[in-house]
N, C-alpha and C positions, 0 to 999 in steps of 0.2 A: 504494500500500500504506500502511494506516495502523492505529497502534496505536491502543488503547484500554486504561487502566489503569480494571480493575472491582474493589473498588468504589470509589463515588469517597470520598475522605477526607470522614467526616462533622464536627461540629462542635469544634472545640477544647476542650477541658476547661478548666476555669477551676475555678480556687479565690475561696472564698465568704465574707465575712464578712457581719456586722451592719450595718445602717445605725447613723450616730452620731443619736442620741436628741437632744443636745444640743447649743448652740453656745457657745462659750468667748469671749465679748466680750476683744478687743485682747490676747488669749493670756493672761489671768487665769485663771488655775486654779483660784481659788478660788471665781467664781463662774458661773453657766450662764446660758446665755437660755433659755427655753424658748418655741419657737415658736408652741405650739401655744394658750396663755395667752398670749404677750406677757408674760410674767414674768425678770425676772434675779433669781435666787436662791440661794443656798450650795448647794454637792454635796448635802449631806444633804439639807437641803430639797427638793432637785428630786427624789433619790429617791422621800424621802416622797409626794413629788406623781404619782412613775408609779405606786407601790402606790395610789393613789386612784383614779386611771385605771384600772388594770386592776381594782379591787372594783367599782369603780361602773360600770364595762362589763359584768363579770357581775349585777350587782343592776337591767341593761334587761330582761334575762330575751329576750334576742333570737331562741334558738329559739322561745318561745312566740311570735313575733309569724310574722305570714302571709308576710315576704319583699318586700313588692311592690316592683316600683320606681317612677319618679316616675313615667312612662306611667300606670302602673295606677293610681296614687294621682290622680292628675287626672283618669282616666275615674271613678274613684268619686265623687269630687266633683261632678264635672259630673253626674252622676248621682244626686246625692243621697242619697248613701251610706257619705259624709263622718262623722268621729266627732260631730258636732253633729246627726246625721240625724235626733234626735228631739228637738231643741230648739227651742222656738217663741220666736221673737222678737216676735212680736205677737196679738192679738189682737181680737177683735170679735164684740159682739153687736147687739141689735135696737137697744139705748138705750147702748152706751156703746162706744168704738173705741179701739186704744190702740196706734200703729205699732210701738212700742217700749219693750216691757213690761221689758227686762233691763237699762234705762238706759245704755245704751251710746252713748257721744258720739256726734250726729247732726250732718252738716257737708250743705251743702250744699244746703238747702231752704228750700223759700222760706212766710216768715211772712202770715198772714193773719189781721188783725182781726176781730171781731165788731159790727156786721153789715158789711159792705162791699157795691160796687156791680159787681166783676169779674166777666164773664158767665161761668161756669162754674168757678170758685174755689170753696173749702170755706170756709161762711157768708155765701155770695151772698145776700142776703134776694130776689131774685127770679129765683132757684134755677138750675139744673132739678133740683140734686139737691145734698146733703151743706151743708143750714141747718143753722145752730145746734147746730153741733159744740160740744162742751165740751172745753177741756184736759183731758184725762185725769191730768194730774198733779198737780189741784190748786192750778197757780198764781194768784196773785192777778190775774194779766192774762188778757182775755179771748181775744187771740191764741193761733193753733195752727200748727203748722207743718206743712208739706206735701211732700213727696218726698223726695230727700236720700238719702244713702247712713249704715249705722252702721257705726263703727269697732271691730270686734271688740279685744277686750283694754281699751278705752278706755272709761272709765267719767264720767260728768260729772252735774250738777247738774241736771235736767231743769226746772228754772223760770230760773236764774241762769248756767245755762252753765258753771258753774266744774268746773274738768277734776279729781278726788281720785283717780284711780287712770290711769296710763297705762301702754299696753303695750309698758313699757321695763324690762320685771325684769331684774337683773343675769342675766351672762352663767355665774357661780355660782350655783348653787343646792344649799343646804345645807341638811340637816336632820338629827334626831338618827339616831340609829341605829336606833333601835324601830320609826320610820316604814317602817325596812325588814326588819322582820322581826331584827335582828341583835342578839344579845348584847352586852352592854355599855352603856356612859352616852357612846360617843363621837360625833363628830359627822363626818356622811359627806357628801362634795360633788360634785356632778357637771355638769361645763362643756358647756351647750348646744350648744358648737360642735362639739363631740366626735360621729362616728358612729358606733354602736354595731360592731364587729369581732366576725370568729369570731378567735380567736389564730390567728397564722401569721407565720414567722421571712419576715421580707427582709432580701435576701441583696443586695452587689454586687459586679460581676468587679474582680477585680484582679491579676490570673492573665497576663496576657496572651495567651500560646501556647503551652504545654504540655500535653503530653499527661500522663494519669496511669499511672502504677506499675500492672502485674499488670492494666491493661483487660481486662473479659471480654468486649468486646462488638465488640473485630475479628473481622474477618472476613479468610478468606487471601485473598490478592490474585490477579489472572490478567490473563492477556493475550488480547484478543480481536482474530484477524488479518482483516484484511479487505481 
């Protein structure tokens, strides 16, 4: 013969607070770390920095975007459907070819003189194909370069090589307020590392095991003999 207590006790109730936002280096109250920058900065200040957080998380305008996640963003890419899908990095016609029309640092390839003797190189003078290529870029050498990969964001000197723009913009990015449509003369920033959120409170237990006052959601209990 044996009992069965029905139903079975579901989950413990727990009481709920906030996650703490901030960390209080060596118990200084005065000032915060914040994680999420890598900044230590006065109370005030940190606040000021989560109102910039939560403006500049509404000003992604995140419901307008499509949701994807990285699956989906990697099938469009590999698909060519990527936000660059109608950017052309190079070009060519009958008389004139140019790998790399948006100057973007090219690493990785390999240079060829004007004429040379490599059987199937670009300016082989006894060919079978791609004599007397011209740099497209007007440099004063008669050298052209051939395969290589470009470095998006990385911009360089196409005769001298010298790199004037690398794809290392700070991890701030600030601009006035106008740029975003917003009244006023202030200046609004929003940290790359940041991903865009719907608002939603997290919570952690600290409740341990009680139950709550006035539950509506017992059930009476029985005995089932068998």
């Amino acid at each position: 013969m044996k009992y069965y207590y029905n139903p079975k006790p579901t989950h413990v109730w727990s009481r709920l607070q906030n996650q703490c936002t901030y960390i209080t280096p060596n118990n200084d109250y005065t000032q915060v770390y914040i994680p999420l920058t890598n900044q230590t900065v006065t109370q005030a200040h940190a606040n000021y920095e989560t109102k910039m957080f939560y403006k500049g998380n509404i000003l992604q305008y995140k419901c307008n975007s499509a949701q994807l996640t990285k699956n989906q963003k990697y099938s469009q890419l590999a698909n060519r459907n990527g936000p660059s899908r109608k950017k052309n990095f190079a070009t060519q016609t009958i008389s004139y070819s140019n790998p790399n029309n948006s100057g973007l640092l090219r690493v990785g390839y390999t240079t060829y003189s004007f004429p040379n003797e490599i059987i199937g190189a670009p300016n082989n003078i006894s060919g079978p194909f791609a004599y007397d290529v011209k740099n497209p870029n007007e440099c004063s050498s008669n050298e052209v370069q051939d395969g290589g990969i470009l470095i998006c964001g990385t911009y360089s000197n196409q005769c001298s090589g010298e790199i004037y723009k690398k794809n290392n913009e700070p991890t701030n990015i600030c601009n006035s307020s106008t740029a975003s449509n917003v009244p006023g003369d202030s200046i609004l920033c929003w940290n790359k590392k940041i991903k865009t959120w719907f608002p939603k409170p997290k919570y952690n237990n600290n409740s341990a095991n009680k139950w709550p006052v006035n539950y509506k959601g017992f059930v009476k209990a029985g005995y089932c003999l068998v």
